[in-house]
N, C-alpha and C positions, 0 to 999 in steps of 0.2 A: 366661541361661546364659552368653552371651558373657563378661559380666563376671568372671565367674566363672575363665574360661576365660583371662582375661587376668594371671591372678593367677599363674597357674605358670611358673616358672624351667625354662628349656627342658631344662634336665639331667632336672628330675623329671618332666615331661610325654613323657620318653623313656623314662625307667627304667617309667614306668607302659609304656608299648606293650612294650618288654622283657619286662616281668611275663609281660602278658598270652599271651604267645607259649612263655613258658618250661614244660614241666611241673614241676608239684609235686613236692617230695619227700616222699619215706616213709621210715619208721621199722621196727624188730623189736624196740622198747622195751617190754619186758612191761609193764603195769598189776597185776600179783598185788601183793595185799595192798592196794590204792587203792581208794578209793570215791569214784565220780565223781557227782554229780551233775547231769544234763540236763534242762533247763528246754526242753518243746517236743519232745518224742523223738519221738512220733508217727509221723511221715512229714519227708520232707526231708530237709534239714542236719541234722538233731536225731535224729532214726531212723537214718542213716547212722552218726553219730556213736558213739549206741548201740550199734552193731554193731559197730566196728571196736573199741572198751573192751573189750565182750565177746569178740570175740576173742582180745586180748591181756589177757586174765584180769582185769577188773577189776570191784569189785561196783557195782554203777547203782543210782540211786537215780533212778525218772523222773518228771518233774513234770509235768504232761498236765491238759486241760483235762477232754478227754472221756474216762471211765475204760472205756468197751466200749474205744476202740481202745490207751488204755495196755496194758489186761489180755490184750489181741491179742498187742501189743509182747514185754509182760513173759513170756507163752507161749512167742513164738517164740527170744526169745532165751536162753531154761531148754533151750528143747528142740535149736536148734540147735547152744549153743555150752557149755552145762551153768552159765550164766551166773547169780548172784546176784544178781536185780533186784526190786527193790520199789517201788512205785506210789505217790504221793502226786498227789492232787486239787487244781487250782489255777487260776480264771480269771485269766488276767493283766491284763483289762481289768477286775479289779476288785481295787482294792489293798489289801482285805480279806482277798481270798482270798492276795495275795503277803503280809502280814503272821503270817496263820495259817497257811501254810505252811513258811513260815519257822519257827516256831514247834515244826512237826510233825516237819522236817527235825532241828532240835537237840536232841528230847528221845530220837529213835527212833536218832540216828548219832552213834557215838560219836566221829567222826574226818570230817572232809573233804578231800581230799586238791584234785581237782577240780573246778570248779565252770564250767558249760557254761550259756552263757544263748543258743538259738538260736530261741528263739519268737518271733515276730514276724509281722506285718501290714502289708498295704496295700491301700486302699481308693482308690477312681476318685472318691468323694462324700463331702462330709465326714458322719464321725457321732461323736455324744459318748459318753457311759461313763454309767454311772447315778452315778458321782462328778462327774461334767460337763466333765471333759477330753476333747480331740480324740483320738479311739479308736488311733491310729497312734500316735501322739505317747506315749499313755499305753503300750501294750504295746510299745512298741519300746525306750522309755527308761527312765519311770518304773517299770514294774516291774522289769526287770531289775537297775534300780539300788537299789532297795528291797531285795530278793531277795540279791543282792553284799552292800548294804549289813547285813545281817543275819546273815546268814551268815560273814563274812568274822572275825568273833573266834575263832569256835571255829577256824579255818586256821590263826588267826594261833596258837593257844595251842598247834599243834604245828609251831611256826616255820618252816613249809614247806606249798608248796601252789598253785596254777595257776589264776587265775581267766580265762577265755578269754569275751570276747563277741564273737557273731557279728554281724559288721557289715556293708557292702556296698559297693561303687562308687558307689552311687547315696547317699551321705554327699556326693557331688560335684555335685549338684543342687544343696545350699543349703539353702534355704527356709527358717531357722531367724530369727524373729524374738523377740527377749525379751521385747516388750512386746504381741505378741498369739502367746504359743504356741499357742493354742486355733483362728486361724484363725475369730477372730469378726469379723474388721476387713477381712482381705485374703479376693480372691475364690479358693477351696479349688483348688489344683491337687495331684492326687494326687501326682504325682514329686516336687513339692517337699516337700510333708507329709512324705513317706517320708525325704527327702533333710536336713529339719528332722530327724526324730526321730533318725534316724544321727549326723549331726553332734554333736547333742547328749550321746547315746553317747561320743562319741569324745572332747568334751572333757571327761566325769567321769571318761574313763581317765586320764588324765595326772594329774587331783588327788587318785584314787585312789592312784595310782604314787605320787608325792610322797610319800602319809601312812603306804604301806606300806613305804616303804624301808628296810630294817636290818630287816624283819620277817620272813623269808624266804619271806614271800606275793609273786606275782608276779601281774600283770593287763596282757592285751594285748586287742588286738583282730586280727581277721578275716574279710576277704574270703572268703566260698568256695569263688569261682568261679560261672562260669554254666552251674549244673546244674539240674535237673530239681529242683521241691519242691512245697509245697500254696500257697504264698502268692501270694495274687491270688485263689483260686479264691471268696471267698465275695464277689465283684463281679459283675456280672450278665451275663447270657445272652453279649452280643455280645465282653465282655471276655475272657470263658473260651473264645470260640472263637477268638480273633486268638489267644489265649495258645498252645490246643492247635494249630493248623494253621500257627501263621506261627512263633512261636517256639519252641517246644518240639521240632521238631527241631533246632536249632540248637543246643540244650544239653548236656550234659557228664552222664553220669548221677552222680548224689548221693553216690555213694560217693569219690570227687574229693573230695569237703568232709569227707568221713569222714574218709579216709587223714590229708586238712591237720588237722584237728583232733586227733587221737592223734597226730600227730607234735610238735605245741604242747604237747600235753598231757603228751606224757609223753619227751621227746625228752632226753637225758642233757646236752648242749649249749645246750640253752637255758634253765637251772638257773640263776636270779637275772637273766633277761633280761624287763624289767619295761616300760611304758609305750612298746610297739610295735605298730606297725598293720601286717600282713603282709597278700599277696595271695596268698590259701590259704598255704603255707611260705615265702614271700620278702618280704624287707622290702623295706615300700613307704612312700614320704612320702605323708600324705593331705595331700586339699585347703588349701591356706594356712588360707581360713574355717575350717577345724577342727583348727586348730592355736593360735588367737588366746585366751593364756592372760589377757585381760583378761576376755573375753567367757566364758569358763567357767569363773571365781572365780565372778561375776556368775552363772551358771547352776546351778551347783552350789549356792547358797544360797538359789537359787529353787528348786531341787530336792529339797533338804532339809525345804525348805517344803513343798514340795505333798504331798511321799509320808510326811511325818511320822516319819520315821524318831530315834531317839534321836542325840544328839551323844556317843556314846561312840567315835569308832573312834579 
């Protein structure tokens, strides 16, 4: 971590403590007539997020692993906010299910306005995917990136449109190696796995940014904030209790990530502002390592690889 820690230019190692201390800002930018789509709505960043569309009028389109707690989602927000939302089936640790979803999403929506990828995992142990990648690794990056990458023509075919991935601080861990992403060589530390799969994230935004320029599609990333979500909870007994008694009062509740995200999402000001890593609404420099545009050409065509996505964008 030290090393890591040696790489920061004292300016951005400030503006980060800044951030941290600053509140978010908010928006009254309607979403009427938008159809967003939320990868991970469920609970957390992603159910927040849900809410705050719905609020300001926008139709959801949510992508959810487990369809009892989508059809919950989808309920509460018909009946809370008189919101138009529809349900799509998708495990993200199987890049099956992100291919055919993709799929379901194109034939059933005739428009994407926005695209929200905030499902994500971390794990204390390592485990694989019944495709055989490191389970972190694969729903943190590769499907999300599949899922964008898929999605993203029909945006472009109506030359406007906001793709937003949720990212974290913990991109500042590291961990990202290209020659074992799998985590079959080095011994498995969870923060860094977690801290690999972000990074990685963070550097297909910038060659997303690059391919989409002049296309009036925009892609950033995003911190949440440290609020209240599900992720961690399916690690075991002793994990879930540090989480509930030591940290979870310390957190911010989820709606903090809501408010940042509809302000990304739909914020009149940030209309053509492309290939930015903000902390919840403020721009922040991420880590040097995930800014190193050698090392995420190089990744991105091991990317393309793995998740088999067409060479069309």
């Amino acid at each position: 971590m030290l090393r890591y820690l040696r790489q920061y230019r004292t300016a951005d190692f400030r503006q980060l403590l800044r951030n941290q201390r600053t509140p978010h800002q908010r928006t009254t930018a309607s979403l009427a007539g938008k159809t967003v789509v939320i990868a991970g709505a469920t609970s957390g960043v992603g159910l927040a997020a849900a809410q705050e569309v719905a609020r300001f009028g926008g139709r959801l389109a949510l992508v959810a692993r487990n369809e009892a707690k989508a059809r919950a989602v989808q309920a509460q927000l018909e009946r809370d906010f008189g919101a138009d939302a529809s349900v799509f089936l998708a495990d993200f640790a199987r890049l099956a299910d992100v291919h055919r979803v993709a799929v379901e999403l194109l034939e059933r929506l005739e428009r994407i306005d926005v695209l929200i990828n905030s499902a994500g995992v971390h794990c204390t142990r390592r485990q694989t995917t019944e495709d055989g990648f490191e389970l972190v690794f694969a729903v943190n990056h590769l499907a999300p990136f599949a899922l964008t990458y898929r999605l993203l023509p029909r945006m472009r075919q109506a030359g406007a449109g906001r793709v937003l991935q949720v990212n974290s601080q913990g991109h500042r861990f590291g961990g990202l190696n290209l020659g074992d992403l799998d985590w079959r060589r080095r011994f498995y530390v969870g923060l860094l796995a977690y801290g690999a799969s972000k990074t990685a994230q963070l550097l297909t935004v910038w060659d997303f940014a690059d391919r989409l320029a002049g296309s009036g599609v925009t892609i950033n990333a995003m911190h949440p904030g440290e609020v209240r979500s599900g992720i961690g909870q399916n690690n075991g007994p002793l994990y879930r209790a540090f989480h509930r008694f030591v940290v979870a009062p310390f957190l911010a509740d989820a709606r903090v990530a809501g408010e940042s995200l509809h302000l990304l999402a739909a914020a009149p000001g940030l209309a053509g502002v492309s290939g930015r890593y903000f902390n919840r609404t403020l721009p922040e420099k991420p880590a040097p390592h995930a800014l190193d545009r050698a090392v995420g050409r190089q990744l991105w065509a091991r990317t393309m690889e793995l998740t088999g996505v067409p060479d069309d964008l």
